[in-house]
N, C-alpha and C positions, 0 to 999 in steps of 0.2 A: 501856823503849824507848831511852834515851838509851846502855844500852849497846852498841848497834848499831855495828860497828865499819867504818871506809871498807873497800872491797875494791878489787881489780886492775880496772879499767874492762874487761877483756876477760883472762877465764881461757884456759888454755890448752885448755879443752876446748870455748871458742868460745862459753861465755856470758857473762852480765852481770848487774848487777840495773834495776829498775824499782821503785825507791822498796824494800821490803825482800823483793822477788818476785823470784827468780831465771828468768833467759831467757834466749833463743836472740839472740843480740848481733847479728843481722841483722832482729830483731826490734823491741828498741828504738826506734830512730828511731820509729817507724810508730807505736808502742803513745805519745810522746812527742806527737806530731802530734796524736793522736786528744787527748790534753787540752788541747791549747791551741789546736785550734778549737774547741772545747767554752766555752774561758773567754774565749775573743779580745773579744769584744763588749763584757763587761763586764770585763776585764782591768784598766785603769786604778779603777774605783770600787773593786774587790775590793784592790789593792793601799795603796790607802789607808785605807778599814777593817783591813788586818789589819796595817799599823806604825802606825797612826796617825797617819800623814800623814810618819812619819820617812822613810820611802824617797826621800823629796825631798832633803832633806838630805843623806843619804848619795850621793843624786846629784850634787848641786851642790859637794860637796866632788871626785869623783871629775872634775868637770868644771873645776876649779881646779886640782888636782893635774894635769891634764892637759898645761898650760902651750901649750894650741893656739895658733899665730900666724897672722897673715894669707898667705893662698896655701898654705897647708900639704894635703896628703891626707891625708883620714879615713877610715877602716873601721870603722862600729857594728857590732858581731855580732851577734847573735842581738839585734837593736833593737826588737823588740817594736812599741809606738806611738813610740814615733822623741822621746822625752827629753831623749835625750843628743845624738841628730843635730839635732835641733833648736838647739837649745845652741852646738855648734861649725857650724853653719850660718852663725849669726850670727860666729861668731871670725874664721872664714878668709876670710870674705868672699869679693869674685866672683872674686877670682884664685886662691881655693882649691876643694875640691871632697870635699863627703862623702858617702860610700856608706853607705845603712842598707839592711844585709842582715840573712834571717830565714831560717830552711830553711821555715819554717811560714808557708806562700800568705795566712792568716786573719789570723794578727799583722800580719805585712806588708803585708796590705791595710787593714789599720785606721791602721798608722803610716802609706804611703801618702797616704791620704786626710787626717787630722790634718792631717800639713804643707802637703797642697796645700790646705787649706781656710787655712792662717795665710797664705798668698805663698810660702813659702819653696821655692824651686824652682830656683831660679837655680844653684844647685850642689850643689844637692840628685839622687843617682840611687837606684835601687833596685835590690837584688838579690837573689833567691831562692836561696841560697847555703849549705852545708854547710860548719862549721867546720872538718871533718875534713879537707876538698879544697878547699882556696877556691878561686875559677874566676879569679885573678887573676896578676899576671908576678912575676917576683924581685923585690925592692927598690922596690917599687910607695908604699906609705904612709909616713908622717913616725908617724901616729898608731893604736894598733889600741884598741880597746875592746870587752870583752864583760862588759851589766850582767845580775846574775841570770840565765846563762845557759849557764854553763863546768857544771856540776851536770847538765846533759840532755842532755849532749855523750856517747856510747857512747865513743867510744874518747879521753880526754883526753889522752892523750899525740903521740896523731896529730893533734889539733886544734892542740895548743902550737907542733907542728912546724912546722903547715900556718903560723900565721902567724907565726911568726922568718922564714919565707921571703918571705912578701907584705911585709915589713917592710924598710924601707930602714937601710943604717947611720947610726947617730944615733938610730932609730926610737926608740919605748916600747910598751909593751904593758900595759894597766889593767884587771884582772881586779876586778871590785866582787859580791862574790858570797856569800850567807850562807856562817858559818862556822860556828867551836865559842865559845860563850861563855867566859871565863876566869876567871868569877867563882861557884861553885859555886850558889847560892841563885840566882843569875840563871839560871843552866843548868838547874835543876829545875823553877823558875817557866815556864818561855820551853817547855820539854817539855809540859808539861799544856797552856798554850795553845796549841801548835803541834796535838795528836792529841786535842785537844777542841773549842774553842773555832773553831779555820781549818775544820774539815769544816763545824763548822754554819755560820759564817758563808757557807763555800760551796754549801752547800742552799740558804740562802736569799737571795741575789742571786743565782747563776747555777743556782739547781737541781742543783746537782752536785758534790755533798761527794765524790766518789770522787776528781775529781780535784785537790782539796785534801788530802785525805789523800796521795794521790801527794807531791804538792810537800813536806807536813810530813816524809814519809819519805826524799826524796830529798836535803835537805837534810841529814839523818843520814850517809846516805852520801857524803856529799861528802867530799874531804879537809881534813882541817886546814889551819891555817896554816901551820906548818913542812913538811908533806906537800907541800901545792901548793907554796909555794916551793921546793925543790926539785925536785919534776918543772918547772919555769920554767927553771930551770939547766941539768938534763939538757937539754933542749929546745935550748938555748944563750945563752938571757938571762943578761946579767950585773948587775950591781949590784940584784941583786935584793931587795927588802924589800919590808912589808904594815904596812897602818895599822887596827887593830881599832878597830871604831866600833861604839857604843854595847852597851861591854862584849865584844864580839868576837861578839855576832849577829851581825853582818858585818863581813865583811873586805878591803881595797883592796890587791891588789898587783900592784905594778908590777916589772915589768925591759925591761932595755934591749938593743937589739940592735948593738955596737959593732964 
């Protein structure tokens, strides 16, 4: 399984994959939906069972790396329960303003709800949004972020597009998103727990190994780190680099829009 190689987000005879299932690429989105209303609810416990508790970390670096200031505009992407918007909530304070956007109604309604249960509201918005088309002006953010989320996107090259453009000059853009390990014995180990070990755990908190198995596959697919940074480039980001954490199961890259 681990020889599963990334493909073109969109061939030219208009399909795509869904974890190692080949489809009709106006398909996607919808087959993508249909799992994570499925995991929405218990989405946060599932995600700390299956790093052990490390996806924090790699967040909080990604939220450092970030360098948010006060008054600044944020865009979460695909923000799931609202981690990261939480996080730069607090940075920009009331003279700034962050958007935690989801295409998916069920994540978004549970990050939603999260934040309004902590206060945090004051510049806090929400928006049910498509990374392909973002529904936002030119030169709009200081700041973009999509955590574990650039991987579900059907056409990634039209999404990188969409945001260089909602991106002001000066902007950054912070992709935190599983990668390829670099450490061969980690890569082997990290395969058998990914297509054993994630479906059952997802049987048994959300009854629903299929679409854990989805995630272990679609992370296959994804591209590398040298792949994704350059499609960040083609896009238009410059000074583009990535920071492999914990071995290169994930990986943080950033570029900029100057």
């Amino acid at each position: 399984m681990s020889d599963q190689k990334p493909t073109p987000p969109v061939t030219p005879e208009g399909t795509t994959h869904f974890g190692y299932q080949t489809v009709a690429a106006t398909e996607k989105a919808k087959k993508v939906a249909e799992v994570f209303h499925s995991v929405a609810a218990r989405y946060d416990v599932m995600n700390d069972l299956m790093s052990f508790g490390i996806h924090r970390l790699w967040k909080r670096y990604t939220i450092e790396m970030a360098g948010v200031r006060p008054g600044q505009q944020v865009l979460d992407i695909a923000g799931g329960t609202g981690d990261l918007a939480k996080a730069f909530s607090k940075r920009v304070g009331p003279t700034g303003k962050v958007i935690l956007s989801d295409i998916n109604a069920s994540m978004l309604g549970v990050g939603r709800d999260r934040l309004i249960d902590t206060g945090l509201t004051q510049n806090l918005e929400f928006v049910q949004a498509n990374a392909e088309c973002l529904p936002f002006a030119d030169n709009t953010f200081d700041l973009l972020t999509i955590s574990f989320g650039l991987r579900n996107v059907t056409d990634k090259d039209k999404a990188l597009a969409s945001m260089y453009r909602v991106l002001k000059p000066g902007g950054r853009l912070l992709v935190l998103e599983f990668s390829k390990p670099v450490i061969e014995p980690l890569s082997k180990a990290y395969d058998a727990y990914s297509f054993s070990v994630l479906p059952a755990l997802g049987k048994m908190i959300t009854q629903d190994a299929d679409s854990y198995r989805y995630l272990a596959e679609s992370i296959r697919m994804h591209p590398d780190q040298e792949t994704l940074k350059g499609m960040m480039e083609t896009a238009g980001f410059e000074r583009t680099d990535y920071h492999n954490l914990t071995g290169g199961i994930v990986a943080l890259h950033r570029g900029f829009k100057l």
